[in-house]
VEXFIZA-115233 format. One record per residue (C-alpha): x, y, z; residue number from 1; residue in one letter. Coordinates in pm, whole numbers. Layout:
N
(atom (X, Y, Z), NUM, 'A');
...
END
This chain:
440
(atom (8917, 9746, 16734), 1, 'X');
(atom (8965, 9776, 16377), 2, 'X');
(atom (9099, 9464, 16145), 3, 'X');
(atom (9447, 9458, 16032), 4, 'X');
(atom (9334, 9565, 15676), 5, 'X');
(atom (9143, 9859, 15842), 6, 'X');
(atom (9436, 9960, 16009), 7, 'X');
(atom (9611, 9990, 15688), 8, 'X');
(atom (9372, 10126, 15528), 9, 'X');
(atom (9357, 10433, 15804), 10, 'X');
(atom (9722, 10430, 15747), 11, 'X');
(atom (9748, 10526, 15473), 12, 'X');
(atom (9442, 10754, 15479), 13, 'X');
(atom (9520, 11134, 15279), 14, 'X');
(atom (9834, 11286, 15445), 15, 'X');
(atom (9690, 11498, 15758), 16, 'X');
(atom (9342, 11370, 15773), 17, 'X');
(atom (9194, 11396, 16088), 18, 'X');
(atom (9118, 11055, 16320), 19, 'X');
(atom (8902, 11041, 16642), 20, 'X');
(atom (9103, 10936, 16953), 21, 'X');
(atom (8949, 10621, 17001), 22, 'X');
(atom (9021, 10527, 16670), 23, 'X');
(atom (9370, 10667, 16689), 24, 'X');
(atom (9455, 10453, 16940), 25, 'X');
(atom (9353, 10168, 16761), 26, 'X');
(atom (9485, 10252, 16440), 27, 'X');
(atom (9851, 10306, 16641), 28, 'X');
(atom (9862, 10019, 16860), 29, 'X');
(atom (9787, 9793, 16560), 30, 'X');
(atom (10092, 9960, 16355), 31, 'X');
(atom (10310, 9865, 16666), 32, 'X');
(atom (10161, 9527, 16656), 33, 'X');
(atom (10235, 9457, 16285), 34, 'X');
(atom (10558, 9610, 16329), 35, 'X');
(atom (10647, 9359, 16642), 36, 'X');
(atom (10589, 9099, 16366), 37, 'X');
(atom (10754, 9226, 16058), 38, 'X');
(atom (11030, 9253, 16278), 39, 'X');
(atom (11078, 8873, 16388), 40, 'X');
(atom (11068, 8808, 16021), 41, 'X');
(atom (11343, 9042, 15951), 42, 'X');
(atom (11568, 8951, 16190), 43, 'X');
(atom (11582, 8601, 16029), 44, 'X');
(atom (11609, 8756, 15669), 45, 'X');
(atom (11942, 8640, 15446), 46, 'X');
(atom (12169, 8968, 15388), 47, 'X');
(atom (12148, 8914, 15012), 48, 'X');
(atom (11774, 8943, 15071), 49, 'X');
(atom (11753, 9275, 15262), 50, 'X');
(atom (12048, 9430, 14983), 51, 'X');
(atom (11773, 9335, 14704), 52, 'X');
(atom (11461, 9543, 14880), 53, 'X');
(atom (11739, 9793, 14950), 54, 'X');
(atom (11817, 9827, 14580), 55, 'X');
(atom (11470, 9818, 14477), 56, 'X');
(atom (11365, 10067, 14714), 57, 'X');
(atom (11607, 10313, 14542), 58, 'X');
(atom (11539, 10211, 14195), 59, 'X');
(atom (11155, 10306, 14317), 60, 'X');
(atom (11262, 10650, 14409), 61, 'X');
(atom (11374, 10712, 14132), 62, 'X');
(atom (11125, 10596, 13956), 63, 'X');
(atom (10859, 10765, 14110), 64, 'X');
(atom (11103, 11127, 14142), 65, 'X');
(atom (10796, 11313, 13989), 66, 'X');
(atom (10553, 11211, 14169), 67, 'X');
(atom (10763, 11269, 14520), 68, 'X');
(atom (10859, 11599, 14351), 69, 'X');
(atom (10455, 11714, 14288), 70, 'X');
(atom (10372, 11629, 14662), 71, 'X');
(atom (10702, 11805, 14784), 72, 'X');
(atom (10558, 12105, 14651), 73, 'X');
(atom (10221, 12101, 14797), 74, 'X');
(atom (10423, 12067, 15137), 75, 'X');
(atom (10635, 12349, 15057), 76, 'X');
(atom (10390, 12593, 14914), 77, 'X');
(atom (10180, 12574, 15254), 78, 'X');
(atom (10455, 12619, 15450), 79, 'X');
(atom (10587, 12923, 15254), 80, 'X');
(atom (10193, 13008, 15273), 81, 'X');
(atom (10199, 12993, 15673), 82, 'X');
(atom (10506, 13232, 15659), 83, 'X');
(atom (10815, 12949, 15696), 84, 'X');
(atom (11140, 13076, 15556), 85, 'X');
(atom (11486, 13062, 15514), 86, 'X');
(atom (11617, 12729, 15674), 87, 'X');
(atom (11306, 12532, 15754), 88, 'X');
(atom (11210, 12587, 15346), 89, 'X');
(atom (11581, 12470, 15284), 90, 'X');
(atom (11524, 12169, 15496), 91, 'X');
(atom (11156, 12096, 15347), 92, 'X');
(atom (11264, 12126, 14965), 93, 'X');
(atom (11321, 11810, 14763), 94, 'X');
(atom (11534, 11897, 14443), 95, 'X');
(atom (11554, 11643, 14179), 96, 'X');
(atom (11920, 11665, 14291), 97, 'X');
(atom (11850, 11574, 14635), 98, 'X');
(atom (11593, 11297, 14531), 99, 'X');
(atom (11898, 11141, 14357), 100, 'X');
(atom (12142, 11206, 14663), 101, 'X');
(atom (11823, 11054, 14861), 102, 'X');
(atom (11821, 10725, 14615), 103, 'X');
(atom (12226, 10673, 14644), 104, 'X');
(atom (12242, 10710, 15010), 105, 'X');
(atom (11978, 10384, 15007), 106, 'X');
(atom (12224, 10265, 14740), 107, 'X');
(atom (12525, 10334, 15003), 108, 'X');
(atom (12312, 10102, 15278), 109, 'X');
(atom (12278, 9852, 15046), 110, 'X');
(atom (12659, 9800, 15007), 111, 'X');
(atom (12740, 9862, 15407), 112, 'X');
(atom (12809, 9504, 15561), 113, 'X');
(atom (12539, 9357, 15730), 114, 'X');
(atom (12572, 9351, 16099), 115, 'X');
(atom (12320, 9088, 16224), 116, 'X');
(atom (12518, 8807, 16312), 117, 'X');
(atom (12807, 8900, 16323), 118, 'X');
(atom (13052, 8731, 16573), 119, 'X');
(atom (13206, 9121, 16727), 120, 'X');
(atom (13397, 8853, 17049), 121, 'X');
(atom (13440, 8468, 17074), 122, 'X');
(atom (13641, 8324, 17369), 123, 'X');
(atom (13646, 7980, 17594), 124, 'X');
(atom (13635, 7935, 17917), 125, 'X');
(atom (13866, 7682, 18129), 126, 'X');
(atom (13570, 7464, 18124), 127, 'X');
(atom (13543, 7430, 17757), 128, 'X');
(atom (13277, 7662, 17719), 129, 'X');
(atom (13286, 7891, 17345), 130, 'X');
(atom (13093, 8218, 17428), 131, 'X');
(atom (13032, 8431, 17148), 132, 'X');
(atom (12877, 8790, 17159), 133, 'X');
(atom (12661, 8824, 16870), 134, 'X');
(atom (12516, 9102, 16689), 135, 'X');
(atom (12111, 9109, 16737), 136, 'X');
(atom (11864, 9374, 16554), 137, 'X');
(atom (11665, 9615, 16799), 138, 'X');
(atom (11327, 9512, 16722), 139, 'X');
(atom (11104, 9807, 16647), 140, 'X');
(atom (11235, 10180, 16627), 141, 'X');
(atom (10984, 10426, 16653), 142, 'X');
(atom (11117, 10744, 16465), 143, 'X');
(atom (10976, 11097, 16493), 144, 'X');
(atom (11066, 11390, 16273), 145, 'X');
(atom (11031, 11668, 16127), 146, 'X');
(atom (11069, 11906, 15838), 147, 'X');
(atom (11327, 11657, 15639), 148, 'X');
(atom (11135, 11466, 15445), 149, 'X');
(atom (11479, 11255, 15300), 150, 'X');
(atom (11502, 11122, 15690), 151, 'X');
(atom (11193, 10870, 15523), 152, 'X');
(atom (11463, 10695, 15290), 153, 'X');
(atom (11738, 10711, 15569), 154, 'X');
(atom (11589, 10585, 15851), 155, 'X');
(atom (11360, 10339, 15622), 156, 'X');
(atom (11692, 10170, 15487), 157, 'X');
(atom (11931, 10152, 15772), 158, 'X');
(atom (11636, 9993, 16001), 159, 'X');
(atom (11597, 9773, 15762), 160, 'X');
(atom (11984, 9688, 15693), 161, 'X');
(atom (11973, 9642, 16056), 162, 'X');
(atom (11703, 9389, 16033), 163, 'X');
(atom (11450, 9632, 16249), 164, 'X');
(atom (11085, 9724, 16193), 165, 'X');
(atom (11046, 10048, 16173), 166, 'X');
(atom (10731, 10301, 16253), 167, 'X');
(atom (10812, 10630, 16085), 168, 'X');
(atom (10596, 10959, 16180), 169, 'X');
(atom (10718, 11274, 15979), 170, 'X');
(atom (10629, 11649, 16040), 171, 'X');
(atom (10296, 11760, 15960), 172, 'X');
(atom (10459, 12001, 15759), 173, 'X');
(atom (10632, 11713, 15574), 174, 'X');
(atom (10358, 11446, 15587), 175, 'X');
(atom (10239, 11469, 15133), 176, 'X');
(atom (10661, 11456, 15099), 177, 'X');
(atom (10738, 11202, 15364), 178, 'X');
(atom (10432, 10987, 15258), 179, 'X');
(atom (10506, 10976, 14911), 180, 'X');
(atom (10898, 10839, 14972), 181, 'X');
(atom (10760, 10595, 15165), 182, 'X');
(atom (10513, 10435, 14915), 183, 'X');
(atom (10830, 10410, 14700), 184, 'X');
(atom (11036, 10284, 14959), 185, 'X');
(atom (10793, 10009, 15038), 186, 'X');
(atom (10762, 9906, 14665), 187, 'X');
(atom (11129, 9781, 14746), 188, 'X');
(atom (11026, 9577, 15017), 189, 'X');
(atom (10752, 9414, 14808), 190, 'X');
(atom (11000, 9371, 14542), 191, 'X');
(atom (11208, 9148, 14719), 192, 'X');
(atom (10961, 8938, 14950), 193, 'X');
(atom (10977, 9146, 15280), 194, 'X');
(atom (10717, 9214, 15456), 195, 'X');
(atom (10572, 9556, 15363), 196, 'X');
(atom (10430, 9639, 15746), 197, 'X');
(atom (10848, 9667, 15824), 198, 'X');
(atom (10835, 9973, 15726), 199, 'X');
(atom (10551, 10192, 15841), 200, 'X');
(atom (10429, 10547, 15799), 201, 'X');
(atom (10196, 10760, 16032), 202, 'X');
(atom (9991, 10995, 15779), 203, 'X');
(atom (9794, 11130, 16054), 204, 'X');
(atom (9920, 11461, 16167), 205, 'X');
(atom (9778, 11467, 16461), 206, 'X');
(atom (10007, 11516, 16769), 207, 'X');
(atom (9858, 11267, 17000), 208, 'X');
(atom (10038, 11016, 16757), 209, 'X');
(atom (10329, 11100, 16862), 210, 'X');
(atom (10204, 11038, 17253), 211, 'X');
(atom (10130, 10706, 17149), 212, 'X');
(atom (10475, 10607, 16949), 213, 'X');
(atom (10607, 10739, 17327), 214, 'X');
(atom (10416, 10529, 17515), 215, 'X');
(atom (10553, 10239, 17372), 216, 'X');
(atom (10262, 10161, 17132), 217, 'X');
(atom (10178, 9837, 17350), 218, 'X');
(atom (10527, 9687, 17468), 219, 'X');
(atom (10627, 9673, 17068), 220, 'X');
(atom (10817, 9965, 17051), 221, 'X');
(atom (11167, 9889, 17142), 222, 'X');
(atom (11399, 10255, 17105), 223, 'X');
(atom (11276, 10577, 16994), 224, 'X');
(atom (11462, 10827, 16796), 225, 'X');
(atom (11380, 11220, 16746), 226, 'X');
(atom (11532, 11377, 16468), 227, 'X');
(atom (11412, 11741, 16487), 228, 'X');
(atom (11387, 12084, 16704), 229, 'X');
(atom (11480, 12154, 17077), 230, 'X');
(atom (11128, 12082, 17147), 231, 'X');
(atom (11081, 11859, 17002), 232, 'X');
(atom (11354, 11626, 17124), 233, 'X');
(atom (11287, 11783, 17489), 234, 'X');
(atom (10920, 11632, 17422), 235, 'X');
(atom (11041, 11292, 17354), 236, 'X');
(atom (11311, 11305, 17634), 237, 'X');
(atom (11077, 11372, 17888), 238, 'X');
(atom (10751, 11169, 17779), 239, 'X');
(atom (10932, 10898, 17634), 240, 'X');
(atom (10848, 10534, 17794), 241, 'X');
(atom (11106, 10358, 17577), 242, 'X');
(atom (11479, 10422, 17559), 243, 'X');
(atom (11576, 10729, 17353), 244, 'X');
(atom (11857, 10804, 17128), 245, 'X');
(atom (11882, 11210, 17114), 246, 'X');
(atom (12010, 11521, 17123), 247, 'X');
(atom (11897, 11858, 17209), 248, 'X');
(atom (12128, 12103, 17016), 249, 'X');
(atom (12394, 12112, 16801), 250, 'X');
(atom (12583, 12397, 16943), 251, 'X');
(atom (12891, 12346, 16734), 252, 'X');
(atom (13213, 12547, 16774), 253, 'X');
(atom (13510, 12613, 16588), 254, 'X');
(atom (13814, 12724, 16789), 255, 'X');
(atom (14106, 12873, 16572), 256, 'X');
(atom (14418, 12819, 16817), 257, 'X');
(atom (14748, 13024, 16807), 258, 'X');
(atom (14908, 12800, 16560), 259, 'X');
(atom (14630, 12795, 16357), 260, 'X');
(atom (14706, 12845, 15942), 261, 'X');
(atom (14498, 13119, 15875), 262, 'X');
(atom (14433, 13005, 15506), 263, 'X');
(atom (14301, 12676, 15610), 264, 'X');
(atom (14129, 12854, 15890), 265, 'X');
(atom (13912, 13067, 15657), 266, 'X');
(atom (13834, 12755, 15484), 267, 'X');
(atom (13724, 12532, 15743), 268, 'X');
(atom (13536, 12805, 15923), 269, 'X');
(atom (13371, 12934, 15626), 270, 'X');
(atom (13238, 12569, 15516), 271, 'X');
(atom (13116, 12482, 15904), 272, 'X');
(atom (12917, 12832, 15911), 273, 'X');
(atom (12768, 12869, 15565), 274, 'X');
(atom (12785, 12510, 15354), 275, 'X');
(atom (12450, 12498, 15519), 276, 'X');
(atom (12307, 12662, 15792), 277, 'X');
(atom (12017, 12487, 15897), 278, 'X');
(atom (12185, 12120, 15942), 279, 'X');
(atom (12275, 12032, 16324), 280, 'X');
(atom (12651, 12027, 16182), 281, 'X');
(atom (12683, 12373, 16097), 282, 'X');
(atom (12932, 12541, 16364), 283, 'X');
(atom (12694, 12825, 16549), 284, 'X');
(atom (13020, 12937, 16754), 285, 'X');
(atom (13391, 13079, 16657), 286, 'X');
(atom (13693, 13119, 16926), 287, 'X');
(atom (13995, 13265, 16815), 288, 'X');
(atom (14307, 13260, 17066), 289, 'X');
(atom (14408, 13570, 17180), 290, 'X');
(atom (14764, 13520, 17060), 291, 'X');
(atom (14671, 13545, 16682), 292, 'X');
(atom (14344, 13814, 16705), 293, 'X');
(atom (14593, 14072, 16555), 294, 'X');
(atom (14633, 13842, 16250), 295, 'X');
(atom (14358, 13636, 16220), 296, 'X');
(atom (14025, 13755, 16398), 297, 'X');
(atom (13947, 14037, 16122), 298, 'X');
(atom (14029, 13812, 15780), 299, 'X');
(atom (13808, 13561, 15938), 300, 'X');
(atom (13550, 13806, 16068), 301, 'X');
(atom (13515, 14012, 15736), 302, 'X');
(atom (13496, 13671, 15537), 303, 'X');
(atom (13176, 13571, 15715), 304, 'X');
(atom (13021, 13924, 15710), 305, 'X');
(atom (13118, 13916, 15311), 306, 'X');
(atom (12976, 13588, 15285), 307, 'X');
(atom (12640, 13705, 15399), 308, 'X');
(atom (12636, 13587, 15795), 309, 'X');
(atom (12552, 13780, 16066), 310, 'X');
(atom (12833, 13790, 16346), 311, 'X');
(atom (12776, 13865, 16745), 312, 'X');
(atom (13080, 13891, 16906), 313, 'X');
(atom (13252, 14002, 17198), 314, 'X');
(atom (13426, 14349, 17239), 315, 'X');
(atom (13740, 14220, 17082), 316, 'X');
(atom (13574, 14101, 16794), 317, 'X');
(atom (13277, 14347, 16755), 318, 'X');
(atom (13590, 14575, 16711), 319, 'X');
(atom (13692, 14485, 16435), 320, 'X');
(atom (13447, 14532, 16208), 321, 'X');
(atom (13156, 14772, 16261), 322, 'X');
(atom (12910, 14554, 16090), 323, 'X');
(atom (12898, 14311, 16393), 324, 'X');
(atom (12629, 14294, 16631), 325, 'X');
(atom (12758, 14290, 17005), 326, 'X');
(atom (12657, 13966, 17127), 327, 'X');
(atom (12470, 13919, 17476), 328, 'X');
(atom (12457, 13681, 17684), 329, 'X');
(atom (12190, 13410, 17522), 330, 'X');
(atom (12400, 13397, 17215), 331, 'X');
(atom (12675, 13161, 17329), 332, 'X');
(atom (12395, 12905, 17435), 333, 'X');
(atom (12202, 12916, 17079), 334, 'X');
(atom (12170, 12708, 16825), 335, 'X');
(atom (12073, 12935, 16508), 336, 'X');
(atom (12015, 12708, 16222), 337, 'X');
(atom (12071, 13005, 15991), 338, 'X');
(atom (12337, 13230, 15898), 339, 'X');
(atom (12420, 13359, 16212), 340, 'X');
(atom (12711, 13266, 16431), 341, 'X');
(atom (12869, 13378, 16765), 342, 'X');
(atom (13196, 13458, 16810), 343, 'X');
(atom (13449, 13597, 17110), 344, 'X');
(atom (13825, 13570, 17170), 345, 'X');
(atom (13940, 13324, 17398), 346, 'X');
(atom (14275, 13317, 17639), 347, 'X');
(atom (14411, 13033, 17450), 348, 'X');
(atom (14345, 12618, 17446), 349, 'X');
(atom (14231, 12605, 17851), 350, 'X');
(atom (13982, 12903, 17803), 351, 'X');
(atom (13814, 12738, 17459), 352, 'X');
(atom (13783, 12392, 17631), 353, 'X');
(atom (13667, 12576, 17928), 354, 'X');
(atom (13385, 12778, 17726), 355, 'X');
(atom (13289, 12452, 17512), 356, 'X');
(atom (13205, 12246, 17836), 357, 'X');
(atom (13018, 12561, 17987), 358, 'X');
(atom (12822, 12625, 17596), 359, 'X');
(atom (12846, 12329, 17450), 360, 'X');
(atom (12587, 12031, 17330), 361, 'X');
(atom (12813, 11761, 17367), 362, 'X');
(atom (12742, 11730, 16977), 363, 'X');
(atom (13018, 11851, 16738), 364, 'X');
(atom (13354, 12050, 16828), 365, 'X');
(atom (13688, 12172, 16615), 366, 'X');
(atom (13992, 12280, 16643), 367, 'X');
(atom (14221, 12447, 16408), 368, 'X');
(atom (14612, 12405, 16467), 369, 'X');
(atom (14915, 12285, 16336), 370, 'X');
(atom (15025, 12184, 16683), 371, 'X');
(atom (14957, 11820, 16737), 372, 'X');
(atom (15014, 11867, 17104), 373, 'X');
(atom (14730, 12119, 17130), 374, 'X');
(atom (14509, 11889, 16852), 375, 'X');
(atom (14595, 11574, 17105), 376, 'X');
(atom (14454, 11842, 17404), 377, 'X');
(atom (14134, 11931, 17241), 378, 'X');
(atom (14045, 11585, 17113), 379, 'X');
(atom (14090, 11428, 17440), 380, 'X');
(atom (13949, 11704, 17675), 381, 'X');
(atom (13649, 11841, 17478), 382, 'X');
(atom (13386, 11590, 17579), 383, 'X');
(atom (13166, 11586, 17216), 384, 'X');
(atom (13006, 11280, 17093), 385, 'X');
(atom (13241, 11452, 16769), 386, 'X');
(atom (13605, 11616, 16762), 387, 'X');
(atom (13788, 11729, 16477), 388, 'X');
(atom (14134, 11838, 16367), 389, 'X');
(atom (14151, 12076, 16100), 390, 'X');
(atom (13846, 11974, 15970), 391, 'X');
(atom (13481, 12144, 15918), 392, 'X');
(atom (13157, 12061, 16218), 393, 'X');
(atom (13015, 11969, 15869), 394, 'X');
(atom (13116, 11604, 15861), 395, 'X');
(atom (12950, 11531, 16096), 396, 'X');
(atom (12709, 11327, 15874), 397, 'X');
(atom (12672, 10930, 15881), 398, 'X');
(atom (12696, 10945, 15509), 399, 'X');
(atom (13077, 11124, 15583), 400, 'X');
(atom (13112, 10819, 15831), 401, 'X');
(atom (13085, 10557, 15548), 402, 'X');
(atom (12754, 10459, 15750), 403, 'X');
(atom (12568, 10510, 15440), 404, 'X');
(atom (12326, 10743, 15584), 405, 'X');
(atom (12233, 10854, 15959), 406, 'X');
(atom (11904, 10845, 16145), 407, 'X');
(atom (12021, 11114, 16357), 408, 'X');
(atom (12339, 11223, 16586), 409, 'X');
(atom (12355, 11083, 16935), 410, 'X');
(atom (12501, 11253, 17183), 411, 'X');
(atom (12437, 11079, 17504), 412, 'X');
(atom (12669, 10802, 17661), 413, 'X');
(atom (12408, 10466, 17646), 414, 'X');
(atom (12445, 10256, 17368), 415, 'X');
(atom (12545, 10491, 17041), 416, 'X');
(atom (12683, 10804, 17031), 417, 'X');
(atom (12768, 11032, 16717), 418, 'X');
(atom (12587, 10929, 16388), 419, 'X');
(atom (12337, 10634, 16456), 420, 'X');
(atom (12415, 10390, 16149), 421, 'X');
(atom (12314, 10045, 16086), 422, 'X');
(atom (12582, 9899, 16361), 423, 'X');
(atom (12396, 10143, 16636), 424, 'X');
(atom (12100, 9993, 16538), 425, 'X');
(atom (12217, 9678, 16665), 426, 'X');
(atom (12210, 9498, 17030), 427, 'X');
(atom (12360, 9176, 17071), 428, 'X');
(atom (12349, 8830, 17254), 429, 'X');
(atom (12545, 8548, 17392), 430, 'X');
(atom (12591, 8234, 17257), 431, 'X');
(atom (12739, 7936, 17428), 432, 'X');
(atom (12865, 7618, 17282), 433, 'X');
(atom (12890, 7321, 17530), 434, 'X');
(atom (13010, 6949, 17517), 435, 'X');
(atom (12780, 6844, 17828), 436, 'X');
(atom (12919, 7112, 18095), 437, 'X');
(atom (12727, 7124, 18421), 438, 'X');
(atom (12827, 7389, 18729), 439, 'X');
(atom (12919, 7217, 19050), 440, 'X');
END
């Protein structure tokens, strides 16, 4: 069994190196270990104490732009080598724009209250007992990823606004990227007296890591979360020995009722499809009632086409336009991650809710209308961890929540749902207050 220092040192070996199994093993369940005790030491750090590593974490990426910049590039330039376009290069790509969007997101975290501690229920009982729910971090949260190398910062800095240790393992096509936000990162931490093993980074690209992070990594791993591809969540779902927070697909849809205002229509559709493509917000499915198809199904139609996305539709809306591809079957259950989108005309409110629940993800869901009761209909009945109103399936974003940032979009019903934030990172206890109570 290697030392602690070993560990470390295998750590943070080259990005992708190769490790035997045996050592592996060691290498991981020693991560999980120092984790377990970063974390007890977090979860007794001041709030002023985790804002300072917070700040200095961003000030570090910053600072060290160039440098994440150069090894962005050797990430990107093998994955355009190994034939990767179109989304997955969008996703991969660090900018120095999105290096600074990366830094003020940390920033945002930094400012978010903290949670631990926090009294959320306080009430006494007829025998003079004070019980108080309090707010209580996680522990250790495992996160897997993949080709989004600014889910480093994110998850990094709301783990650690949520007083949680944190064992990061990025994409092999991400690792040079990942690896070098997370040496800046950890300068924060250093900064301000943390412990640097609260934030750790598997460099190892090797897939049995992953096994390992599932299995629990000895007991120390308290709640996983995959941020990534069907899959790969489906991987983590299924091997996963530790409680997950996932989703599967973001099959998003936009459903333009009969009262819908086709201006703001185009709009909002236009932004869900093509802001960008490849993020689990973008809409992948447009309904149109029935009752405005005459009016609004070819302006909306021809604006996508124009716009450069590919439309499968249904007779009605193939019709309209003969650059649309007749859709079969498999499209209505896909999530395309690229400039594609489905679309078909529906019989009005009951027969969009209806295709929604038989299509849908659970993730993200819209409806256009300026009739409140049909708005009231949709948001109550469509059963999405995310409804809107005459707004675009591109909010959904932590970062739009005020959360600061997001380590992903739940969309099961255990424990968060929607963007997981700082206050989803969170579990809680009881405390009672007594003046000598005993139970007869």
């Amino acid at each position: 069994m290697p030392t602690a220092s070993a560990a470390r040192t295998d750590a943070a070996a080259p990005a992708g190196r190769s490790v035997p199994p045996a050592e592996l093993e060691a290498v991981m369940l020693e991560m999980g270990r120092r984790a377990r005790a970063a974390a007890r030491s977090l979860a007794l750090a001041a709030p002023e104490v985790k804002t300072q590593a917070l700040k200095a974490a961003a000030a570090a990426i910053r600072a060290e732009a160039d440098d994440i910049l150069a090894a962005n590039a050797i990430d990107v330039a093998k994955a355009a080598a190994e034939g990767m376009t179109g989304s997955f290069l969008d996703r991969l790509t660090l900018t120095p724009a999105r290096i600074e969007a990366m830094a003020e997101g940390v920033e945002q975290v930094a400012e978010l209250a903290d949670p631990i501690g926090l009294v959320t229920e306080r009430w006494t009982r007829p025998n003079g007992l004070v019980i108080e729910r309090v707010r209580t971090p996680l522990g250790v949260i495992g996160v897997i990823y993949e080709s989004r190398p600014n889910v480093t910062a994110d998850a990094a800095a709301l783990c650690l606004r949520a007083g949680n240790a944190v064992i990061l393992r990025g994409g092999s096509d991400s690792l040079n990227s990942s690896g070098a936000i997370h040496r800046a990162f950890v300068a924060g931490l250093a900064a301000a007296g943390l412990p640097q093993d609260a934030v750790q980074f598997v460099t190892v690209a090797d897939r049995a890591a992953v096994g390992h992070m599932l299995a629990g990594l000895g007991n120390t791993v308290d709640v996983i979360v995959p941020r990534g591809g069907k899959s790969l969540v489906a991987r983590v779902q299924s091997d996963a020995r530790v409680p997950v927070f996932a989703h599967l697909d973001g099959i998003n849809h936009i459903y333009v009722d009969r009262a819908a205002d086709l201006s703001m229509a185009k709009a909002v559709v236009l932004n869900a499809k093509m802001r960008r493509t490849g993020v689990c917000g973008a809409a992948e499915t447009l309904l149109v009632d029935r009752a405005v198809a005459g009016t609004h199904l070819k302006p909306l139609v021809e604006m996508l086409l124009d716009a450069g996305c590919a439309v499968r539709g249904d007779a009605a809306v193939a019709a309209v336009d003969a650059r649309v591809t007749p859709a079969d079957a498999a499209d209505w259950d896909t999530e395309y991650l690229d400039a594609i989108i489905a679309a078909r005309v529906v019989d009005g409110l009951d027969d969009a809710i209806a295709h929604i629940e038989a299509h849908g993800s659970h993730h993200t869901d819209s409806i256009v209308t300026e009739d409140p009761a049909a708005a009231e209909r949709f948001l109550a009945e469509v059963d999405s961890a995310i409804v809107l109103h005459n707004a675009s399936t591109q909010f959904a974003d932590g970062g739009e929540f005020g959360f600061g940032a997001e380590i992903g979009i739940a969309t099961g019903r255990m424990h968060a749902r929607g963007p997981v934030g700082a206050e989803q990172l969170t579990s809680f206890k009881y405390r009672i207050h007594g003046s000598g109570q005993t139970r007869p």
